[in-house]
Every structure is written in C-alpha cells, then in structure tokens.
C-alpha positions in Angstrom: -194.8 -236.8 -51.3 -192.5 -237.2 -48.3 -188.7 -237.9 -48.8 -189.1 -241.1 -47.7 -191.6 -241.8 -50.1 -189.7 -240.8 -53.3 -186.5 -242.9 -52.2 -188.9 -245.8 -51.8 -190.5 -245.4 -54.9 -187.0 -245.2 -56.5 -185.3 -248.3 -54.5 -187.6 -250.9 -53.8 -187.8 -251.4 -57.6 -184.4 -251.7 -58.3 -183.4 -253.7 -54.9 -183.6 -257.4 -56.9 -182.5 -256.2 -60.4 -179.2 -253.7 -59.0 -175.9 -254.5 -57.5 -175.4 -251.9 -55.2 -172.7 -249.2 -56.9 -170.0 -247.5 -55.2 -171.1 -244.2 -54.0 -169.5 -240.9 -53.2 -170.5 -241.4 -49.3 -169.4 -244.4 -46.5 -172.1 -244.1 -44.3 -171.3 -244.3 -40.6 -174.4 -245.7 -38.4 -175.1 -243.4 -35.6 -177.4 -244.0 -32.5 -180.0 -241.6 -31.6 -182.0 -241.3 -28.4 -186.1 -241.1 -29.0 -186.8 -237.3 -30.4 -188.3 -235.2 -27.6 -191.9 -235.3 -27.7 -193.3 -232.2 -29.4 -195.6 -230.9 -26.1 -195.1 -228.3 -23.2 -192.6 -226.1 -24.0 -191.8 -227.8 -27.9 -195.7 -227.6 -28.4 -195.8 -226.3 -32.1 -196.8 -223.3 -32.8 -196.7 -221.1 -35.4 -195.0 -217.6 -33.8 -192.1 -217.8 -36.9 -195.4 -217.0 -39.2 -195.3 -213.6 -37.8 -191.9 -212.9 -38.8 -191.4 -210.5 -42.2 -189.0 -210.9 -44.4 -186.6 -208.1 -45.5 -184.3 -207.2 -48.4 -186.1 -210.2 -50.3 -184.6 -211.1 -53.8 -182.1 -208.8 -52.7 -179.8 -211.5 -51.6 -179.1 -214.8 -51.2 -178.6 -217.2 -48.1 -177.6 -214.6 -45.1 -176.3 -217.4 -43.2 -175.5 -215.2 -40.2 -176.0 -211.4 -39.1 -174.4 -208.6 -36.7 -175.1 -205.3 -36.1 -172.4 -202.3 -35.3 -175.1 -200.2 -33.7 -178.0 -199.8 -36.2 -176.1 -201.1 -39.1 -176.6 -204.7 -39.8 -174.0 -206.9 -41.2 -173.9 -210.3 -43.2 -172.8 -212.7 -45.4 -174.1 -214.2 -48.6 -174.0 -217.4 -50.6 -172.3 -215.7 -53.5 -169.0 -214.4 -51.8 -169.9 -211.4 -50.8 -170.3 -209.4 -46.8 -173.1 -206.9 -47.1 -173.9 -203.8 -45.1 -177.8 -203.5 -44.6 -178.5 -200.0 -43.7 -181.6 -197.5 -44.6 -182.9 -201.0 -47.0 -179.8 -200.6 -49.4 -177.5 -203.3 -49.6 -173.9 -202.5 -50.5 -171.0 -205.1 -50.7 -168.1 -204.2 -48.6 -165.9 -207.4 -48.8 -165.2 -210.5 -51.1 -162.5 -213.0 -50.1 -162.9 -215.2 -53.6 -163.6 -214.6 -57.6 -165.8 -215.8 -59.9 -169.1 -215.7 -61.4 -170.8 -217.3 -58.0 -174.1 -218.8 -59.5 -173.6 -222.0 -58.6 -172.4 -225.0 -56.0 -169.3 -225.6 -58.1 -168.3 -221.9 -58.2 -168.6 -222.2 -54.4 -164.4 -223.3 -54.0 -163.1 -220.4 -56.2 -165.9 -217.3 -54.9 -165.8 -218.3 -51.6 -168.6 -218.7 -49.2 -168.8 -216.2 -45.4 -170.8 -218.4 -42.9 -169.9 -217.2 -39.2 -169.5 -213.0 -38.4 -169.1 -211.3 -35.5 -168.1 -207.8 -34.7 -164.5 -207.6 -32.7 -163.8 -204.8 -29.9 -162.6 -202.3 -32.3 -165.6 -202.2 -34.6 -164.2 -204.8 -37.1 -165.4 -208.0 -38.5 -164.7 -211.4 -37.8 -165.4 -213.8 -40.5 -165.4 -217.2 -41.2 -165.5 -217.9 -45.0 -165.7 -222.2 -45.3 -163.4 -222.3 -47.6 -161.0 -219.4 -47.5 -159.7 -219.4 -44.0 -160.6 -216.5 -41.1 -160.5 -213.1 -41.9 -161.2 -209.8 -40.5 -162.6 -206.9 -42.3 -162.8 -203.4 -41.4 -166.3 -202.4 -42.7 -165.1 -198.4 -43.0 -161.9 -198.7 -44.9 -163.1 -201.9 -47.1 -160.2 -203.3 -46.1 -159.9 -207.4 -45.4 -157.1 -209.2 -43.5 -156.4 -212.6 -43.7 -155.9 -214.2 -40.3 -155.8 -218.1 -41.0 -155.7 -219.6 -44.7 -158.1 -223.1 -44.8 -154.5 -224.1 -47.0 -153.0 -224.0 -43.5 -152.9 -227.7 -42.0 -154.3 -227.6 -38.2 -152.2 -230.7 -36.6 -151.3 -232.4 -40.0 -154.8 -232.2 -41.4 -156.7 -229.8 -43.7 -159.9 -228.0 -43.0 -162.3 -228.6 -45.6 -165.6 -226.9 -43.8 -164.5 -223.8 -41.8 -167.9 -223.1 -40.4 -168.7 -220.7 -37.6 -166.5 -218.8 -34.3 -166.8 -216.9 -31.7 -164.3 -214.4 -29.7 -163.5 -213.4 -27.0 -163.9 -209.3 -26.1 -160.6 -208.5 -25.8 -160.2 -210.1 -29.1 -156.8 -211.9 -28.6 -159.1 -216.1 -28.6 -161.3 -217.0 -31.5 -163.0 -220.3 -31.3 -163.9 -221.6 -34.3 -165.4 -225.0 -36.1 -164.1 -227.0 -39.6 -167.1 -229.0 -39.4 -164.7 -231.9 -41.8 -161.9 -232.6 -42.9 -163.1 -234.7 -46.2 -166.3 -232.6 -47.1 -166.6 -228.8 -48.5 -169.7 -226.8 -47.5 -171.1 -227.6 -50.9 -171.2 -231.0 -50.2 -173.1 -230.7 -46.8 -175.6 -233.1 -46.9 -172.8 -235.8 -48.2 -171.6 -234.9 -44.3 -174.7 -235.0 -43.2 -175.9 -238.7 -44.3 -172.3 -240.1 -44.1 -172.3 -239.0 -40.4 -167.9 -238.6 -39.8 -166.5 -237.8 -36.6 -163.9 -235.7 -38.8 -164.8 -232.2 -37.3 -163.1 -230.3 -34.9 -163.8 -227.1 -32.8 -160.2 -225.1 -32.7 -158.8 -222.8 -30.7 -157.3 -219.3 -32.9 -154.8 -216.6 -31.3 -154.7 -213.2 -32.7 -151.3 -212.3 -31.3 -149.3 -215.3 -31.7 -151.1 -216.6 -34.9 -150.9 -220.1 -32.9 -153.8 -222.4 -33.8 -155.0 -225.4 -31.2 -157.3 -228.2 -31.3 -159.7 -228.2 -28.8 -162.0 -231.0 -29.4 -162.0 -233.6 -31.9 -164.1 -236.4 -33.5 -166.8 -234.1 -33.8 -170.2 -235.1 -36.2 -170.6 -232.1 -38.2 -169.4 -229.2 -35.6 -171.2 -226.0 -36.8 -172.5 -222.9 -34.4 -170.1 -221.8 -31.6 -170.5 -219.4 -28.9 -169.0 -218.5 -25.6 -170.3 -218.1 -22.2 -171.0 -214.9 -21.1 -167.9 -215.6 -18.4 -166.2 -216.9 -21.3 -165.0 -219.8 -19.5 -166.5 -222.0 -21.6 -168.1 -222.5 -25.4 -170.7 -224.6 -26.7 -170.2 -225.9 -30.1 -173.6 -227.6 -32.0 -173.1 -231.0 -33.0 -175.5 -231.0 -35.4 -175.4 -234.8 -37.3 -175.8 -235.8 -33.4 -178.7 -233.6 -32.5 -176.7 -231.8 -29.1 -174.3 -229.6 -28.2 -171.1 -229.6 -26.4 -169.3 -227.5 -23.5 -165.5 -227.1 -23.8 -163.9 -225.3 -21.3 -161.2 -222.9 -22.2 -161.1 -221.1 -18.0 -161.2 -221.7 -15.3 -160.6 -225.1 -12.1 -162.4 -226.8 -15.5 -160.2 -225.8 -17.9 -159.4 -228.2 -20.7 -162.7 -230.3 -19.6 -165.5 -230.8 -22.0 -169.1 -232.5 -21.5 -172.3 -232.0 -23.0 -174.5 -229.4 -22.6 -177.5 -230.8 -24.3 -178.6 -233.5 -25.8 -181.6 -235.4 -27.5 -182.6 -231.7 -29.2 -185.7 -231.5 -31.2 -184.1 -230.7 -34.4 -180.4 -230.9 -35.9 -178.6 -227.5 -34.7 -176.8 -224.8 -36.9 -176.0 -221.8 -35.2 -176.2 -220.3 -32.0 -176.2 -217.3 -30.1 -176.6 -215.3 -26.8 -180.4 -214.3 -26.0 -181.0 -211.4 -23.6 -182.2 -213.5 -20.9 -179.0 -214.5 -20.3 -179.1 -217.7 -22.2 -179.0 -219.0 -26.0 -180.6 -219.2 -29.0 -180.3 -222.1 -31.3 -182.0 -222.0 -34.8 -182.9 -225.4 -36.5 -184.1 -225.9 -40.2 -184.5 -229.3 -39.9 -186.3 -231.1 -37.0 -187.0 -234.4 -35.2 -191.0 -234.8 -35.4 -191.8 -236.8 -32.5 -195.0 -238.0 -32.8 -194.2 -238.0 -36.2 -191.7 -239.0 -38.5 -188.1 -238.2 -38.7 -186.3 -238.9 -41.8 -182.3 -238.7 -40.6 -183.4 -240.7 -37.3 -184.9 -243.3 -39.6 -181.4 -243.5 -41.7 -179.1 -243.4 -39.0 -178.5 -246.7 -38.8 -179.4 -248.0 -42.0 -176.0 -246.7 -44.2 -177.0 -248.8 -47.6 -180.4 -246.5 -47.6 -177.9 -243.6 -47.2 -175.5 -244.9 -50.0 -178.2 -246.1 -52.4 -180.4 -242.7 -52.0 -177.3 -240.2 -53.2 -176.4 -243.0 -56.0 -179.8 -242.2 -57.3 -180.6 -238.6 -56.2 -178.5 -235.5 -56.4 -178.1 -233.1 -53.4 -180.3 -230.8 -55.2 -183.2 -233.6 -55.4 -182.9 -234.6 -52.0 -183.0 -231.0 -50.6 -186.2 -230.7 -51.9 -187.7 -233.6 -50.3 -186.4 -232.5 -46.9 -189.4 -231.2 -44.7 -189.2 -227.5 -44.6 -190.0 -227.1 -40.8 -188.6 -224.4 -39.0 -187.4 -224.1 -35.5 -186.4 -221.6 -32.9 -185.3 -223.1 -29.6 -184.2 -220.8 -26.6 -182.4 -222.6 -24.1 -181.4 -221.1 -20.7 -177.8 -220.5 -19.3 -177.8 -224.3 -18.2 -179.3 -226.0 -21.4 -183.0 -226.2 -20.4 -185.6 -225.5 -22.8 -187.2 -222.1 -21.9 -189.7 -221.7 -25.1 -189.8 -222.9 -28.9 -190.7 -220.8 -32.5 -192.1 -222.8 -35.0 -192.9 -222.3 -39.0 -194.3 -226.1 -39.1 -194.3 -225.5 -43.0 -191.5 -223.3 -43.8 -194.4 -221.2 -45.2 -192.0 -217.4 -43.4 -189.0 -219.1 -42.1 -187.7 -221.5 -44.1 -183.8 -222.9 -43.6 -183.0 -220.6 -41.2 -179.2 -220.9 -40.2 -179.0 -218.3 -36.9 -181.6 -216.5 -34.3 -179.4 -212.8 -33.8 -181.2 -210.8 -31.1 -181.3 -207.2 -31.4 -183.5 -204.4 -30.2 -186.6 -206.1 -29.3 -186.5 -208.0 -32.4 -185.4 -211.3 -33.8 -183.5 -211.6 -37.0 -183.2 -215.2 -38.7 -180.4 -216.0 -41.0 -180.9 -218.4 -43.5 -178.3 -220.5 -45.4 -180.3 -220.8 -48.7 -183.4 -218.3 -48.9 -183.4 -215.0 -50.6 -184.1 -212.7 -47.9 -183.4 -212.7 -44.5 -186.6 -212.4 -41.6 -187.5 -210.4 -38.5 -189.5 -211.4 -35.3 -191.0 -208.6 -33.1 -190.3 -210.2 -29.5 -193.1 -208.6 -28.0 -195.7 -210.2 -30.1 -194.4 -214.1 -29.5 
C-alpha cells in the first residue's frame, strides 16, 4: 500500500462527516518543476545493491562520516561520536544526557548530524540542537564553539544541520535548516515547506557569526568549492541546491547551482573527480508517482494527513528508494546509484568517498554501508 493510498483510505471517509481541526503544521504551497525523467544518466539501476553494510546493530543512524587516515569517524542518533577502527566501536564524545531511546529524548541527549575533520586532526561537529563543537578525538576532549541558545540576528536556531570549513580552519559554513522546527520534527518541516532556514557564516577567531543566505526551505548539506570561493548548500523541501559566494569578483552573490533534482537532497560532498556527491533517500519518480510533488500545493492534504497520522506512521509509508547522484564541478549529472527498494541502502543521509570506496551514512538505519567504486 502506497502512502498515498493509506491517507486516502483515512480522509476521503471523514471529508463530509469532519470539520477540519487545527494541526501542528501551516502548510505553505510550493511550486515544483516536472521531476527529471528517470532515463540516460538517472536510468535506475540497482549498483547501491552491491553495497555491504558494516557495524550493523552496532549503531544507530550514522548520519555522516570522516576519516583521519584509516580511522573512520561518526555520529549517531543517540548522542554519541564514534571512532570505527579494526570493527570496534568506541564513543569518544557526547554533547547531551539522557537515556536517548527515543524522539523526545532527542532535545536533552543531543543529536551530531554534520562532521568534518579540521587541519589539526580535530573534529568539527554539528549537533542540531546543541550548537557547533569541536572535539579532539585523542584527548576526548569537546569544545563548544557556538551554543544553538545563541540568537543569530535576533532569531534562534532550532535545526543546526550540517557545515563545512575552510582548510585553514578560521570559516565554517553551516545550515539551521528552521527556526520553528527541531530535527525530531523533520517531516513537520518537510510538509509545512518554511522559508525559515538559513546557511550562516561561523569565525573561529573572532567568534563572529553572519547570515549568509536566508529564506531557505529546509537548508541541509553544505560543502565548499575546492577554491573555496563558493558553497553549495541543498535545499532539500525545493529539490536544488544553491551557490553562495563567500571570494572572490562574486563575492556576496548567490544563484542556483541546480535545480529540478531527481530526489529531495541531504548531504553533500566532494567526489574525486573533482565534483560532488549528493545522497537522496527520498526521490521524485518520474514516470512514476511522487508523493511530496503531489502535496506541494495541496496544504489541507498536508494538514489533515499529520492530524491523523504520526511522524512515525507516515515515515513508514514513505517509499524507501535510495539515490546516489554524482554531479560534476558545474552541476551536471555525471552518473546515478540506485537501491529502487531500499532493499541495502535505505535512508541514506551522505555519500563520503574514501579509498576506492563509497561509504553511505544514514540518518535512521542501524549500520552504516560501503560501495566498492570499481565494481559500479
């Protein structure tokens, strides 16, 4: 039974006998472009099925991945930032408290999303609702940089998300993908649509915080150029991403970089060819159906679905198709991964390229998957 199957077996009953209830979302209508059509390059495939998945049962939603050299680094949906090395696990840093079993402990234990290693062989982190932090992986020993108590041009930052920095490490770029909405309450973003993200601009010497670009729809993955003169930040409610440019004759300019994408972005990240990969969990079937194209402009579905249904419910009528797009250094599609049923790869968060290999971070399964390059 597809989603939109169950929400019409739950609504069309109760459309004459219900006055339509208050509910927790305002849904915006949005305005989306015909999905791609799934051929050349998008053809599906199903390469992700090759992938295998490691550490499995051994942790929980590895949202995104670095490596210091052999040693692989993450961060997991019950606080904690793990070291994978030799298959142990061992938990280095936790930025909250609390049991950390469930969405509502999610505020008090903390969540890491975005990591990436700095020059001097510490970690970045984004946790989405403790702030920035950096962690020094050998000492144990965790900084805080930015608090998400701290309020970024007289507003809060509900959803801190994902960064990027520069090598030197003095810039990091980083998303609150809203204002209103915690992580735990994604999908409430998701079908309400806001323009209340922002990608911001972090300095490690003066502590000064900037706005970049506002009015975003669910900012989420960030990475810089490899000139770093500009960053691309996914926009993932509007199924593109966006260029801001932080050097440069174009500094202080932003376009986009591309649009009409396949599937809703999360993360993404450099690819040794000197472009990017972008890692979807969620796509746009063209021919086909898509579900969040068919909502976007009809709010009351939106409202009436999540009066009746709870995130949970609805999560598990979502499609699990997942996606791998590589793009090249000007936004072009070069070639696409596909797990057309989720059956390997299932809501994978980021594509992190290292050593002939692809690993795929996932914001919800219990293990975390690698790609041998060579055979895809």
């Amino acid at each position: 039974m597809t989603f939109l199957v169950l929400a019409a077996s739950l609504i069309l009953p109760l459309l004459g006998a219900m006055k339509l209830l208050e509910s927790p979302i305002d849904p915006q209508p949005l305005s989306f472009k015909e999905p791609p059509l799934l051929l050349g390059v998008l053809q599906p495939n199903t390469k992700l099925r090759q992938a295998e998945r490691l550490f499995e049962n051994q942790l929980t939603g590895p949202e995104s991945i670095v490596n210091i050299g052999d040693v692989m680094f993450t961060g997991t949906a019950d606080g904690r930032v793990l070291k994978l090395e030799n298959g142990e696990v061992e938990t280095i840093a936790r930025f909250g408290s609390g049991p950390c079993k469930t969405r509502e402990d999610e505020p008090a234990c903390g969540r890491p999303l975005g990591i990436r290693v700095g020059p001097n062989g510490t970690l970045f982190v984004a946790d989405a609702y403790k702030g920035l932090f950096e962690v020094n992986p050998r000492k144990r020993e965790v900084k805080l940089l930015l608090s998400s108590e701290t309020p970024i041009e007289g507003r809060k930052m509900s959803f801190v998300n994902d960064l990027a920095i520069t090598r030197d490490g003095r810039k990091i770029y980083f998303t609150d993908s809203s204002s209103k909405w915690q992580r735990r309450d994604y999908l409430f973003l998701v079908m309400e649509g806001t323009d209340d993200g922002r990608l911001l601009e972090y300095d490690t010497e003066t502590q000064e915080v900037r706005v970049l670009l506002d009015q975003l729809r669910f900012p989420n993955g960030v990475q810089l150029s490899p000139e770093e003169d500009f960053v691309l930040v996914a926009e993932t409610t509007m199924a593109r991403i966006r260029r801001v440019y932080v050097s440069g004759l174009m500094k202080g300019g932003a376009d986009v970089f591309v649009e009409n994408l396949p599937g809703f972005p999360d993360n993404i990240r450099p690819s040794s060819s000197g472009g990017y990969w972008v890692a979807m969990s969620v796509i746009r079937q063209n021919p086909g159906f898509s579900m969040l194209d068919f909502l976007s402009e009809k709010p009351w579905i939106k409202r009436l679905i999540f009066k009746l249904l709870s995130q949970e419910t609805v999560v598990k009528f979502v499609p699990r198709y997942s996606l791998v797009l590589e793009l090249s250094d000007s936004g072009t599609f070069l070639r696409s991964l596909h797990d057309p049923d989720g059956l390997v790869a299932t809501y994978i968060s980021e594509v992190h390229e290292h050593d002939g290999h692809l690993y795929l971070g996932s914001f919800r399964s219990p293990f975390l998957c690698r790609l041998n390059l060579q055979s895809v």
